[in-house]
N, C-alpha and C positions, 0 to 999 in steps of 0.2 A: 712380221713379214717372212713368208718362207722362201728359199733359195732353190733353186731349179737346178735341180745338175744336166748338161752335157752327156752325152754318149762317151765326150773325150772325157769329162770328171772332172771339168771345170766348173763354175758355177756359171747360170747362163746369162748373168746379168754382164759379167767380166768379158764374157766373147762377146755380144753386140756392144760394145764399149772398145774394145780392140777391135772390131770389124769399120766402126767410127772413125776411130783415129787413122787406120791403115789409108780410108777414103779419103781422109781430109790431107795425108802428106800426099797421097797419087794426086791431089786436087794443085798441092802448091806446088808441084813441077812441072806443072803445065801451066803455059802461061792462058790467065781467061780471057775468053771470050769475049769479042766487043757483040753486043746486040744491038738492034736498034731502040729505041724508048719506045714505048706503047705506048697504046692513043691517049691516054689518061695522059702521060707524059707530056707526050707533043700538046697536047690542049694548054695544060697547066703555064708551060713554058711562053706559049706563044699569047697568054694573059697578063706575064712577069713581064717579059719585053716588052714596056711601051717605050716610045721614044720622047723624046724633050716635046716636040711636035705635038706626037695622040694624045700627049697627057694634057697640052695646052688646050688640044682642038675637044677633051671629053670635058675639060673644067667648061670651055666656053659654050659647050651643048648644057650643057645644066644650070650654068646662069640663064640662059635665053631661057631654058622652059620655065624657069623661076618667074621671068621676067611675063612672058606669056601670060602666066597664070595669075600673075596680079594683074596685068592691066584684064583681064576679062572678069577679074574680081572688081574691081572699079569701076567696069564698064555695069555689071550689074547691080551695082549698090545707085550708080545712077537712074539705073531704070526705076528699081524699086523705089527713089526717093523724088522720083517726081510725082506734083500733086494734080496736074490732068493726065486724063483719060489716057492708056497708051495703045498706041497705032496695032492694026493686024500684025502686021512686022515687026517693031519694037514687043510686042507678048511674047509672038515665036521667038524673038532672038531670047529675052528672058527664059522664058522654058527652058530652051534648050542651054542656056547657061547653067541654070539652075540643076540640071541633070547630068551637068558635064561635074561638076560640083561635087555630087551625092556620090 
């Protein structure tokens, strides 16, 4: 690796290294800045904070559709397992079970 001199006759890897540091103490006598959080931020956060509440009311949104989807799993294996003929309306409803399904 070869070394770059300076106009001063320093090497010039040593002055942006001192121009670093000089920035980084100007930086710690000032006290920083508060910013706001950016949207990334604010999303993230406001998916952390659930409360005793959302977390009970997302558990019980997910057993219901659980619960949902087996009784229409049920209701269909009924259709399928009877051995007369089935109604214009008992078909459609199977159909359309059977496609919620797939």
């Amino acid at each position: 690796m070869t070394v770059h001199r300076s106009l001063a006759g320093e090497p010039v890897e040593a002055s942006r290294r001192a121009a670093v540091e000089v920035d980084t103490e100007e930086a710690q006598g000032v006290e920083p800045e508060v910013r706001p959080p950016g949207v990334k931020a604010a999303k993230a956060s406001t998916k952390k904070k659930k409360s005793g509440r959302e977390e009970e009311l997302s558990r019980l949104q997910g057993v219901l559709e659980i619960k949902e989807k087996l009784s229409k799993q049920k209701l269909l294996d009924r259709l399928l397992a009877k051995k007369e003929t089935l109604s214009d309306m008992e078909n459609s409803l199977m159909l359309k079970l059977m496609s919620e399904m797939i």
